[in-house]
C-alpha positions as CSV (number, residue, x, y, z in Angstrom):
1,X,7.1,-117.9,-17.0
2,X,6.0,-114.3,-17.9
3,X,3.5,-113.6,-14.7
4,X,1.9,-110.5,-13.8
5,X,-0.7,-110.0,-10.9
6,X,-2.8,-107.2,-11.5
7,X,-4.5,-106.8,-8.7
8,X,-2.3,-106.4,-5.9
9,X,0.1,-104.2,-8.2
10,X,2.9,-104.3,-5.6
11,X,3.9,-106.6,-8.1
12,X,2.4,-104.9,-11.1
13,X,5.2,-103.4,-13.8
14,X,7.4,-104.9,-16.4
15,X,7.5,-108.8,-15.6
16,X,10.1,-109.8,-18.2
17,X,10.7,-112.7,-20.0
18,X,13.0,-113.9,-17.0
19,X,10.8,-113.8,-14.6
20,X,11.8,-110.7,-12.8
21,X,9.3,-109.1,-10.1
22,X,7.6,-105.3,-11.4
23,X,7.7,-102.3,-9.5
24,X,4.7,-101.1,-7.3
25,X,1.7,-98.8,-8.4
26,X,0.0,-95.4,-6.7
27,X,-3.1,-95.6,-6.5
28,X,-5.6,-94.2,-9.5
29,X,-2.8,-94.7,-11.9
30,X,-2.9,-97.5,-15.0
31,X,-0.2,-100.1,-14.0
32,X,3.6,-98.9,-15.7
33,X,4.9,-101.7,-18.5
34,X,0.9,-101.4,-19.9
35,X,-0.3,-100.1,-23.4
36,X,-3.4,-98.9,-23.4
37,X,-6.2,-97.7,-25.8
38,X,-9.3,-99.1,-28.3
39,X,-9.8,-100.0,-31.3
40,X,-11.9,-98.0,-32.6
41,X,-11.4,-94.5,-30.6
42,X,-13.6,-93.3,-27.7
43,X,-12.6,-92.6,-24.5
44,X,-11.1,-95.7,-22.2
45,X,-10.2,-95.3,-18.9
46,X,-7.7,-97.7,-17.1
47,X,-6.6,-97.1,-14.1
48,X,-4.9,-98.8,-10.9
49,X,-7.9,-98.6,-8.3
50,X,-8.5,-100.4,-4.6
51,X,-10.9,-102.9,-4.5
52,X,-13.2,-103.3,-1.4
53,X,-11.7,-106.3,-0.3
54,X,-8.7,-103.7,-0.3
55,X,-6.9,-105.2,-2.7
56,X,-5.7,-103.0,-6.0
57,X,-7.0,-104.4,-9.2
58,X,-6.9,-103.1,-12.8
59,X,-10.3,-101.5,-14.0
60,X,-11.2,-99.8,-16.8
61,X,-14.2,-97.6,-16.5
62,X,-14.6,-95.5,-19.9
63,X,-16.5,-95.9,-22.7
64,X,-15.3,-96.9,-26.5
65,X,-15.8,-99.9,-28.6
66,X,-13.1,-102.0,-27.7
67,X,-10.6,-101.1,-24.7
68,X,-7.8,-102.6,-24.6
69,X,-4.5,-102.8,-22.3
70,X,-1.2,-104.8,-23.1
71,X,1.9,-105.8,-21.8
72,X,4.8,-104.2,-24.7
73,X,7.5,-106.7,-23.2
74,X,5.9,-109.9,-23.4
75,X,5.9,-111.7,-27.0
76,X,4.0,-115.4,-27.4
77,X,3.4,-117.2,-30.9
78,X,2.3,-120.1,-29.0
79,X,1.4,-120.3,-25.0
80,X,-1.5,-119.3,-22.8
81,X,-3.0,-116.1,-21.2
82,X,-5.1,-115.9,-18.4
83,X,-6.6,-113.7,-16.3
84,X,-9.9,-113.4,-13.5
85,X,-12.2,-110.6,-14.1
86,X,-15.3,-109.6,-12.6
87,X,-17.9,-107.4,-14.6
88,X,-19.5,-105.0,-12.3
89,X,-21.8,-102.6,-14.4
90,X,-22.7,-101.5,-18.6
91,X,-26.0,-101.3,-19.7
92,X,-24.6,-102.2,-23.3
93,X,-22.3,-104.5,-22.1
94,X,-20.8,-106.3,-19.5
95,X,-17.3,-108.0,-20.7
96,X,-14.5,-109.0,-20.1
97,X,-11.7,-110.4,-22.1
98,X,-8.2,-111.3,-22.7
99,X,-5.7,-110.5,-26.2
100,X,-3.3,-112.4,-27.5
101,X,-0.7,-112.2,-30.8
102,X,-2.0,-108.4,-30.8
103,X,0.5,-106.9,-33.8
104,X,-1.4,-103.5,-32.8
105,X,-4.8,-102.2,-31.7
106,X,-6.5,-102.8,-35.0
107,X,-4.9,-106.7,-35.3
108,X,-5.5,-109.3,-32.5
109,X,-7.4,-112.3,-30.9
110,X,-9.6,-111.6,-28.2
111,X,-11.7,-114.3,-26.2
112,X,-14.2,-113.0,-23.8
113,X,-16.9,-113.8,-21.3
114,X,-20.2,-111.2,-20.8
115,X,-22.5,-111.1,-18.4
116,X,-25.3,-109.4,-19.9
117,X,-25.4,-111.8,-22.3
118,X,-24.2,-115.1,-20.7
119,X,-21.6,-116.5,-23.0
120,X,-18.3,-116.8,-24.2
121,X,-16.5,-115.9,-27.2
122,X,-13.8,-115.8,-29.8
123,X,-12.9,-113.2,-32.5
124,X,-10.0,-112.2,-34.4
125,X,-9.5,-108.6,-34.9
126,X,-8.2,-107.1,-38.7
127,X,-7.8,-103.8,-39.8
128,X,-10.1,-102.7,-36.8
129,X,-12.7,-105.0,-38.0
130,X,-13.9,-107.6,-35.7
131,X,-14.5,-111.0,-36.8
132,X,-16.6,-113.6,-35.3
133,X,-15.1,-117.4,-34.7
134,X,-17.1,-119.2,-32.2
135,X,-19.5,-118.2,-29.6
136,X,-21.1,-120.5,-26.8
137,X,-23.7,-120.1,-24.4
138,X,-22.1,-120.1,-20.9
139,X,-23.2,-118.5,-17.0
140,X,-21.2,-115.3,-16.2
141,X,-23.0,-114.2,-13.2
142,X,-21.9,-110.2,-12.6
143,X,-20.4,-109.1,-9.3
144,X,-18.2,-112.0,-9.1
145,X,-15.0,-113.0,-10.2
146,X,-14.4,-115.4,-13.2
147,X,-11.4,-117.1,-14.8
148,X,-10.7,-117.0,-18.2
149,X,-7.9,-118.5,-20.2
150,X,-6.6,-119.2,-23.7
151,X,-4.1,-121.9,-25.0
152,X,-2.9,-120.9,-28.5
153,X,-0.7,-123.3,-30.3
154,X,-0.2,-122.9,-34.2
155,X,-3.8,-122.4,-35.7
156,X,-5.4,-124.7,-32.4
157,X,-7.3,-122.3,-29.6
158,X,-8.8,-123.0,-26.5
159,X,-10.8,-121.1,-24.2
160,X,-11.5,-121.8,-20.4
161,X,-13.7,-120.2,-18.4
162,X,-14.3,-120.8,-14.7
163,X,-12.2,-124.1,-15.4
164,X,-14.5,-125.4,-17.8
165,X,-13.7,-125.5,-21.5
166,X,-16.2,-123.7,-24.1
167,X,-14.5,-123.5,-27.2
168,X,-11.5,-125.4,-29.1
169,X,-11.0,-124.9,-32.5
170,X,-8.5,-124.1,-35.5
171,X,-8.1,-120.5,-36.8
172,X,-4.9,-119.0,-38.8
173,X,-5.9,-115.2,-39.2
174,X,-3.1,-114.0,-37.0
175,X,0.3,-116.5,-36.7
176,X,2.8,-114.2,-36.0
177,X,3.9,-113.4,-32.2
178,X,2.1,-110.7,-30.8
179,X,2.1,-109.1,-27.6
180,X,-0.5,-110.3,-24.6
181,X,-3.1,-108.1,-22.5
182,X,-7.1,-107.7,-21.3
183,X,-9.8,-106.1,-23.3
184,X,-13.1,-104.8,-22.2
185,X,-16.3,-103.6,-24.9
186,X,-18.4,-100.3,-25.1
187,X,-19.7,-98.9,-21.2
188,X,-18.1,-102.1,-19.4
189,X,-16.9,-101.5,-16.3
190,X,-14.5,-104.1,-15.1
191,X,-12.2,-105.2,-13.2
192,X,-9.3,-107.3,-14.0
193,X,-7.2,-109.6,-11.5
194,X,-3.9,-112.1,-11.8
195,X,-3.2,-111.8,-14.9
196,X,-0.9,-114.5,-16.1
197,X,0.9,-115.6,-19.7
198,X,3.5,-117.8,-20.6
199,X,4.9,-120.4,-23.2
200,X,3.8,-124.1,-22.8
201,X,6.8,-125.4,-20.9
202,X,5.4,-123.0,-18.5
203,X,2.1,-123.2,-18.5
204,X,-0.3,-124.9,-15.7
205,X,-2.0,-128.3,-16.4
206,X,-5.5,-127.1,-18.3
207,X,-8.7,-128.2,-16.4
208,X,-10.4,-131.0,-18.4
């Protein structure tokens, strides 16, 4: 299983295919094995930053419409992603999200939870255009850490979040294998944790 765990980022690097353990992180540094950037320019910040539980976590802290940061060895067609966030400020937004069969930073799908706005929701992303799916009405409570996942199979999605699932449906925008990562919007400041992806022989049972 392709695992990564952000936040203590002793064990943050390239996690391989095989399963091999990454290299550590300094401190104030975005992890090594990530790409970085947004769709849509402005200025995001990711970064490698101790949380006050003293554990190291990966936060992005800029501003720009849609920050994103992915892992350039891992491919999936079909698998899941997931990752726990917690949204700790924005006054536009408060998001947090994961990517998945991202071809580049103008062509992914991107589920993600906000706080300020207390839902959940799926886009596809083409030509640096964002496209609506679904969207649900769901609590994301700031301060706190969530769970969010994605199972992606052919044209059938599902998102979990905090073990409970919000949306399943069909969408075939994007088919082709794409590379996995997080993804934050506008003045979000969050912080990412555990991040996780894999095919479906690896995968954890999905909360009903």
């Amino acid at each position: 299983m392709n695992r990564i765990v952000v936040a203590v980022l002793t064990a943050t690097a390239a996690y391989a295919a095989g399963g091999q353990e990454s290299q550590a992180q300094t401190a104030a540094s975005a992890p090594a094995g990530w790409q970085c950037g947004s769709t849509g320019g402005g200025t995001p910040k990711w970064a490698s930053e101790a949380a006050p539980s003293g554990r190291r976590v990966l936060k992005q802290s800029g501003n720009a419409p849609f920050p994103w940061c992915v892992k350039p060895d891992i491919m999936l067609a079909d698998g899941f992603v997931e990752v726990k966030f917690m949204p700790l400020a924005g006054r536009e937004d408060q998001a947090g999200g994961i990517v998945w069969r991202w071809q580049d930073g103008d062509n992914y799908y991107v589920a993600r939870a906000n706080a300020l706005e207390n839902n959940a929701s799926l886009y596809y992303t083409s030509s640096g255009v964002r496209h609506t799916i679904q969207y649900v009405d769901a609590p994301v409570a700031p301060h706190m850490w969530h769970h969010l996942r994605v199972d992606f199979k052919g044209a059938h999605i599902t998102v979990l979040l905090d073990g409970k699932r919000y949306i399943e449906t069909d969408d075939s925008h994007i088919t082709a294998a794409g590379r996995v990562g997080v993804w934050t919007k506008a003045d979000s400041v969050t912080e990412f944790d555990d991040f996780k992806s894999g095919t479906f022989d690896d995968r954890a049972k999905v909360t009903k």
